[in-house]
C-alpha positions as CSV (number, residue, x, y, z in Angstrom):
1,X,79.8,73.0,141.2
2,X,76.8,74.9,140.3
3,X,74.5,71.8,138.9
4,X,74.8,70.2,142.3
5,X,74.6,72.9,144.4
6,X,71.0,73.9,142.5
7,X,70.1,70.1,142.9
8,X,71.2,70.1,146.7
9,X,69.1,73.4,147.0
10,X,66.0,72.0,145.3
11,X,66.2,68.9,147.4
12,X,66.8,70.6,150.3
13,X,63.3,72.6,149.6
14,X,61.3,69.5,149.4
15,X,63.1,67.3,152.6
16,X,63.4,70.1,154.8
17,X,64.1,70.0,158.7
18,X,61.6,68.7,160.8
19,X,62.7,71.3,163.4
20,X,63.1,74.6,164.2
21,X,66.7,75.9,163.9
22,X,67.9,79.1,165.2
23,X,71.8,78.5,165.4
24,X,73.4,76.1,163.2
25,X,76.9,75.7,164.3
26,X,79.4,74.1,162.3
27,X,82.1,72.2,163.8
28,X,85.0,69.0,162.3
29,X,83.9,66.8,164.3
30,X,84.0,65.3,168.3
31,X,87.6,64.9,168.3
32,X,89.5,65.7,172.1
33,X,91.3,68.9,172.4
34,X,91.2,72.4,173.1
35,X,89.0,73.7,169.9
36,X,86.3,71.2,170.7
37,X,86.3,72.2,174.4
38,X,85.3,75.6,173.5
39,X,82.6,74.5,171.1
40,X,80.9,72.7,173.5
41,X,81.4,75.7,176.0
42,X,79.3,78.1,173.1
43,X,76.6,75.6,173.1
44,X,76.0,74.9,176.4
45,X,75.8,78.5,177.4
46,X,73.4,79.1,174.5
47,X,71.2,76.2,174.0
48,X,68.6,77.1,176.5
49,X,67.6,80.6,174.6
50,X,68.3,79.2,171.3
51,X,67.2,76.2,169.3
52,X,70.8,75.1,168.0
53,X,71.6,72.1,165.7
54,X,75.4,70.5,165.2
55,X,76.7,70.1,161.9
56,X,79.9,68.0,162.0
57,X,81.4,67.9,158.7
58,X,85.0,65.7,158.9
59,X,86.2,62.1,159.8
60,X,86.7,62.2,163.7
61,X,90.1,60.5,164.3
62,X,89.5,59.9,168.4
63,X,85.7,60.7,168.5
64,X,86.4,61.1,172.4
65,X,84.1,64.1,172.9
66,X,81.4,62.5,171.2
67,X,79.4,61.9,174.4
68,X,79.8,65.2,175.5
69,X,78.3,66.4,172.6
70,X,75.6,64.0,172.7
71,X,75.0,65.1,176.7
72,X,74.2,68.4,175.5
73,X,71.0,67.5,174.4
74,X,71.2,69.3,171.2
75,X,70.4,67.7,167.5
76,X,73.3,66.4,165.7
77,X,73.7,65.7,162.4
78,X,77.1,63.9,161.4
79,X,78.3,64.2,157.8
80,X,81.5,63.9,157.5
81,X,80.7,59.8,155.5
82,X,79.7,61.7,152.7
83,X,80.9,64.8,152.6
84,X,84.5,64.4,153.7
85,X,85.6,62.3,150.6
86,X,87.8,63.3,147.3
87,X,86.7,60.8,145.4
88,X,82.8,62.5,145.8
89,X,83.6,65.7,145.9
90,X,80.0,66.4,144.2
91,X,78.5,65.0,147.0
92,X,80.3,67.4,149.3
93,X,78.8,70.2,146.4
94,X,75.2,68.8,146.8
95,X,75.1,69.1,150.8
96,X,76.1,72.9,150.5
97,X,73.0,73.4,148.6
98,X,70.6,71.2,150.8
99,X,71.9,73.0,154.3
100,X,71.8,76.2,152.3
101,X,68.3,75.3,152.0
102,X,68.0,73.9,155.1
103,X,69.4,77.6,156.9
104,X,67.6,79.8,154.8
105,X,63.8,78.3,154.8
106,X,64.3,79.4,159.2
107,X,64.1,83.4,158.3
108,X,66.8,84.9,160.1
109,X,68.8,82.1,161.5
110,X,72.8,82.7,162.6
111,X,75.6,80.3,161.5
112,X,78.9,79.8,163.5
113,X,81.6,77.5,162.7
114,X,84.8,76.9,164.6
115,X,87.9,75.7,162.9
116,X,85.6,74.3,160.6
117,X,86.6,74.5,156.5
118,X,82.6,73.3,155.5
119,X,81.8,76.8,157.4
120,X,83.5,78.4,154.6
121,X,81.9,76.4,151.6
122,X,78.3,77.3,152.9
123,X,79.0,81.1,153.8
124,X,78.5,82.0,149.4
125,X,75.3,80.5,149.2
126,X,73.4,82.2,152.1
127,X,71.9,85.6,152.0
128,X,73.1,88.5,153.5
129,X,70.1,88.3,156.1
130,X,71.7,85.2,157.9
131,X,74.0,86.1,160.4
132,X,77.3,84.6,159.6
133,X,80.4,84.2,162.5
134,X,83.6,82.2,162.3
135,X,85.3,81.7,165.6
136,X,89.4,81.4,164.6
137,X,92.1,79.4,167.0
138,X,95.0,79.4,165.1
139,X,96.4,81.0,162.0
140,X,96.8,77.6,160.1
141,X,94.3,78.7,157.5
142,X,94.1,82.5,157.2
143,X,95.4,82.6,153.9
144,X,93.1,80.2,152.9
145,X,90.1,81.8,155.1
146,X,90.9,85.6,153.4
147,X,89.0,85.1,150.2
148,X,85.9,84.4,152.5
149,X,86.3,87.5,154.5
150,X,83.1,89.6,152.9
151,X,80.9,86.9,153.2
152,X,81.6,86.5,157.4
153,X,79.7,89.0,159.3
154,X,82.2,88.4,162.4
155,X,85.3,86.7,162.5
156,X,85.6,86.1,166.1
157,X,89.2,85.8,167.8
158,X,90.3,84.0,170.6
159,X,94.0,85.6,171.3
160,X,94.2,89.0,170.3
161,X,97.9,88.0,169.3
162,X,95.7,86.1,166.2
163,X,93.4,89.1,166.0
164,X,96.8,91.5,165.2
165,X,98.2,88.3,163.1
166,X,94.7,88.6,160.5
167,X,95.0,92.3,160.5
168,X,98.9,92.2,158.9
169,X,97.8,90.0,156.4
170,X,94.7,92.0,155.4
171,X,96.8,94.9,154.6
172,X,99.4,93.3,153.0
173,X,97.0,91.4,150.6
174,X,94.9,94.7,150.4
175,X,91.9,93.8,151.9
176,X,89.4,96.9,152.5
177,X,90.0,98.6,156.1
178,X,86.1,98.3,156.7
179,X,86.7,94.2,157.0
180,X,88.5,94.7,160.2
181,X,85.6,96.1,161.7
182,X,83.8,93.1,161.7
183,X,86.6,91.5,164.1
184,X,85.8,90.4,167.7
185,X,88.0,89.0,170.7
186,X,86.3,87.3,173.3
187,X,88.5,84.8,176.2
188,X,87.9,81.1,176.2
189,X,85.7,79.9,179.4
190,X,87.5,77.0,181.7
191,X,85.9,75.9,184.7
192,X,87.5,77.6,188.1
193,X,88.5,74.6,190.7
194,X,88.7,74.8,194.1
195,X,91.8,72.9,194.5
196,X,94.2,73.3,198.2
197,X,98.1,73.5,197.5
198,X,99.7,70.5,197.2
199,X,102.9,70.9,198.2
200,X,105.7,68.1,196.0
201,X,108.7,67.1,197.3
202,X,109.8,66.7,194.1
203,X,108.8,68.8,191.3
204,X,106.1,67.2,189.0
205,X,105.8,68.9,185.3
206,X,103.4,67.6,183.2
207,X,103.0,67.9,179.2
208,X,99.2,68.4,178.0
209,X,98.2,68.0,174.5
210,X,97.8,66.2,171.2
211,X,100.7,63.7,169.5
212,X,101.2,66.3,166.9
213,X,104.7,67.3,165.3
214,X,104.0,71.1,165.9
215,X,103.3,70.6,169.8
216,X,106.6,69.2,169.8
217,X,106.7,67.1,172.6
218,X,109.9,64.9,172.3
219,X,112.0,68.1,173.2
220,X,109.8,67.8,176.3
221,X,111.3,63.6,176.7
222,X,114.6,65.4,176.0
223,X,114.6,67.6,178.7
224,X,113.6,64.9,181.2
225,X,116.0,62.6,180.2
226,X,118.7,65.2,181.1
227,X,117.8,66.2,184.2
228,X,117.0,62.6,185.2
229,X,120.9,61.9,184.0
230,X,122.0,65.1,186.3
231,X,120.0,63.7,189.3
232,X,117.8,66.8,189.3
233,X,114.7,66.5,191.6
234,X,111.8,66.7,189.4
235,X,109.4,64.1,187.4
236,X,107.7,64.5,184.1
237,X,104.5,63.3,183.1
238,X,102.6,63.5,179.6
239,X,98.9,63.3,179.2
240,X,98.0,62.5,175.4
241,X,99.0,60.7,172.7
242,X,102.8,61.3,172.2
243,X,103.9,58.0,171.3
244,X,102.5,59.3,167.8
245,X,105.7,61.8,167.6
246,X,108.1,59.6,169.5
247,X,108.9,56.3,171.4
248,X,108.0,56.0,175.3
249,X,109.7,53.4,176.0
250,X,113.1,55.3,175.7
251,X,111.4,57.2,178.8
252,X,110.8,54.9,181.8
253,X,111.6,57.7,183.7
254,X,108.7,59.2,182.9
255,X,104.5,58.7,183.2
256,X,102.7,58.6,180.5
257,X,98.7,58.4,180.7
258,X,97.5,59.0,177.3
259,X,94.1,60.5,176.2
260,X,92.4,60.8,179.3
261,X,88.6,61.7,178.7
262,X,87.7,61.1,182.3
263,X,87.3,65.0,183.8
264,X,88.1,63.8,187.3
265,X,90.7,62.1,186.5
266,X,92.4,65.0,184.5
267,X,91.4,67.3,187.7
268,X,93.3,65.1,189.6
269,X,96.4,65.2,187.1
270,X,96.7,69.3,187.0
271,X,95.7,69.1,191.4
272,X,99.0,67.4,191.7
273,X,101.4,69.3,188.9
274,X,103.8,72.2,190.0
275,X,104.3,73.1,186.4
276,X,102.9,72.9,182.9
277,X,105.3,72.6,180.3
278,X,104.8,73.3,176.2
279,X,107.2,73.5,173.5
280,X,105.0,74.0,170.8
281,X,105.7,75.4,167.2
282,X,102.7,77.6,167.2
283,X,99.6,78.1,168.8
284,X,96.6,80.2,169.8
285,X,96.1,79.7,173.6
286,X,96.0,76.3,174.7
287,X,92.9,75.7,177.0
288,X,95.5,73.8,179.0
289,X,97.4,77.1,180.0
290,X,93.6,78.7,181.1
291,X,93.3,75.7,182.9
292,X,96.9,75.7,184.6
293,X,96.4,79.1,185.4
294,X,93.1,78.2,187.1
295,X,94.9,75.7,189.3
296,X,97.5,78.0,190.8
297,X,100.4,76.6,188.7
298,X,102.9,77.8,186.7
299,X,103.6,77.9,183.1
300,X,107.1,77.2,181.3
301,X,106.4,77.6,177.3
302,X,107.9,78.3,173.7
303,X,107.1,82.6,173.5
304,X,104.2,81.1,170.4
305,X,101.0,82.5,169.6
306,X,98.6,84.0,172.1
307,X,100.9,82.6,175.0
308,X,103.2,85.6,175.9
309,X,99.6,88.0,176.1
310,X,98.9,85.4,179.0
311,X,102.1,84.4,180.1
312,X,105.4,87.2,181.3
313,X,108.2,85.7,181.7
314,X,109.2,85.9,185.0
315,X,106.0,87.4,186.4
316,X,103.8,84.8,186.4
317,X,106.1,82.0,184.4
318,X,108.5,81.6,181.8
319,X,109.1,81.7,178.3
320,X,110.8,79.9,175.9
321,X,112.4,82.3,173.2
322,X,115.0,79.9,171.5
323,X,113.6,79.1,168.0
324,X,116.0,75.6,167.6
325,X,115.2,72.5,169.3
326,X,118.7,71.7,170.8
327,X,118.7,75.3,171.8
328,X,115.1,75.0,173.3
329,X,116.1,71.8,175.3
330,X,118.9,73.8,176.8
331,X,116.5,77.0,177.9
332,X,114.1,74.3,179.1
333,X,116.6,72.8,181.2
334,X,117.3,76.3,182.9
335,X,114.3,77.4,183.5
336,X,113.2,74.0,185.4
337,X,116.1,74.2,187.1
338,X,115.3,78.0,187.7
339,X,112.3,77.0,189.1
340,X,113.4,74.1,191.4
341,X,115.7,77.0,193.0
342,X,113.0,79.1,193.6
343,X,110.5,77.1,195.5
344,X,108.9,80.8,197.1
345,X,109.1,83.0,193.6
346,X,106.9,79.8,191.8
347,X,104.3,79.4,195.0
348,X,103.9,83.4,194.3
349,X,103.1,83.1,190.7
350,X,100.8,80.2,191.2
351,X,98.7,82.8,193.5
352,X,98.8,85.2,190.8
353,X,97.7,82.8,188.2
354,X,95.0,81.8,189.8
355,X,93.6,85.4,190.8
356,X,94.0,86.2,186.6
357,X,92.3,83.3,185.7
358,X,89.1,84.2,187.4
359,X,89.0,87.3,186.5
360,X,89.8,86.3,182.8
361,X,88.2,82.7,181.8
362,X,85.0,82.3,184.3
363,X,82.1,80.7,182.8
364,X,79.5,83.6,183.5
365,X,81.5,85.6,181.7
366,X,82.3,83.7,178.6
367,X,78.4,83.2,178.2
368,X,77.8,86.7,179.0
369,X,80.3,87.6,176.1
370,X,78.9,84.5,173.9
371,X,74.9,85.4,174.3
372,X,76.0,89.2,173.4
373,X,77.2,88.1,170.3
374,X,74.9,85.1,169.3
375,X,71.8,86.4,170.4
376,X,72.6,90.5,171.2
377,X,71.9,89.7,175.5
């Protein structure tokens, strides 16, 4: 690796950035979903007091946030054509030395990546005057991220259920005591809506989220089809791409929209929902339960991840602790019906949502907390 790197460096010396660059932020790509959504929160609430530049590193598979990206006015440079490729892996070797280059010719510039692995193969080559932060969602790649832990200056959390997750495995892999001083926890920021009541005649539950195997979203389409066969009052609708994970058409009863990138359209969707429903795997905290939780609703979910710190079952929603999907199905079908019976106890926890989530996840906040950090305001 260490030819190319040296070449990428020397390169890098010569063709430098014909910009200013105080915040380089790393990030996979413009992809929809709840990670993106809270890079694009970072930057807008920092991009007026910093100079900031993109850095997307992997092969989009949607792209859908791209224009949101683009809207923020900040430089983007997309890399992921030649640095996201086995077969050129020396290529992916030569860009770490040219953006190590590129990062240390600006003086005292900060780095950030979220969910972002190319984060991790820059960190070695930059000096210990950069300021270096990783912002972590999801455990998928803690063991992986571990070895990198002296060179992060912050690892940045945003459940503290991950927070207590990284700290297990740094004892029980030995990691110096002093490391977990460098760990933060800062909420996501959602927007807070306005929205009236709607009051259903019918229950309407809705699904939010990616067609991926560990959001599990068939047990979802098996739940529906059982209360539609019982004759129970209540609809379910799914917004993303599940027919990745299973068929649709076995669901007429059901609405499906898709990936929706329109905003107002989505407002619309979680205006007219009673109840978000998620069976995932694991998680952190979905920006979709922040968002539900801003809209008054309620929130029936799988006890995974950073959910249960939000989320007491029976308070302010209800959780999911079955661990096998036939058993999950069977809780799920419960708790709806739980909920159906209980039109009063639901409006309640609705109120209740709504009053945590502006108190938790408001934007002023967030970039209060963000600036602090980034730029120590």
């Amino acid at each position: 690796m260490f030819p190319f790197v040296l070449l990428g460096r020397i390169y890098g010396k010569y063709r430098q950035l014909r910009f200013p660059v105080d915040i380089f932020f790393f990030f996979p790509n413009a992809d929809i979903g709840g990670s993106p959504k809270v890079n694009l929160d970072i930057v807008d609430c920092i991009k007026k007091d910093k100079k900031c530049l993109i850095i997307f590193s992997k092969k989009p598979k949607n792209n859908l946030f791209a224009e949101r990206f683009k809207a923020l006015g900040v430089p983007i440079i997309d890399l992921h054509s030649k640095i996201d490729n086995k077969l050129f892996h020396f290529v992916n070797f030569f860009y770490r030395g040219v953006i190590a280059s590129w990062i240390e010719a600006q003086g005292s510039a900060t780095v950030m990546g979220g969910e972002c692995i190319f984060l991790y193969k820059i960190v070695p080559h930059l000096s210990k005057r950069i300021k270096k932060i990783e912002l972590i969602h999801l455990s998928t790649w803690i063991n992986y991220s571990i070895a990198f832990a002296p060179y992060l200056d912050i690892r940045l959390f945003s459940t503290m259920h991950l927070m207590r997750e990284v700290k297990n495995v740094y004892l029980k892999a030995g990691v110096p005591v002093d490391y977990e001083d460098r760990f933060r926890f800062m909420d996501n920021s959602i927007e807070i809506p306005t929205n009236e009541v709607i009051n259903n005649e019918i229950l309407q539950v809705i699904f939010v989220g990616r067609g991926a195997p560990q959001k599990r979203p068939e047990l979802i389409a098996r739940i529906a089809r059982i209360l539609f066969e019982e004759n129970v009052g209540v609809h379910f609708s799914f917004v993303g791409d599940v027919e990745l994970v299973f068929n649709t058409d076995d669901y007429p009863f059901c609405t499906f929209y898709g990936n929706i990138n329109d905003e107002q359209r989505l407002k619309q969707i979680y205006e007219k929902a009673d109840v978000l429903m998620l069976t995932s795997e694991f998680e952190g905290l979905p920006i979709v339960v922040m968002q539900m939780m801003a809209y008054g609703k309620i929130v029936v979910s799988t006890a995974v991840g950073g959910i249960p710190d939000y989320i007491k079952d029976g308070e302010n929603g209800y959780l999911i602790t079955a661990m096998e999907d036939n058993k999950i199905i069977e809780e799920g079908v419960a708790i709806i019906k739980k909920v159906i019976s209980n039109k009063e106890t639901t409006r309640a926890m609705g109120i209740f949502n709504k009053e945590k989530a502006v108190e938790l996840f408001g934007k002023n906040t967030f970039c209060r907390n963000i600036k602090g950090l980034l730029i120590g305001s």
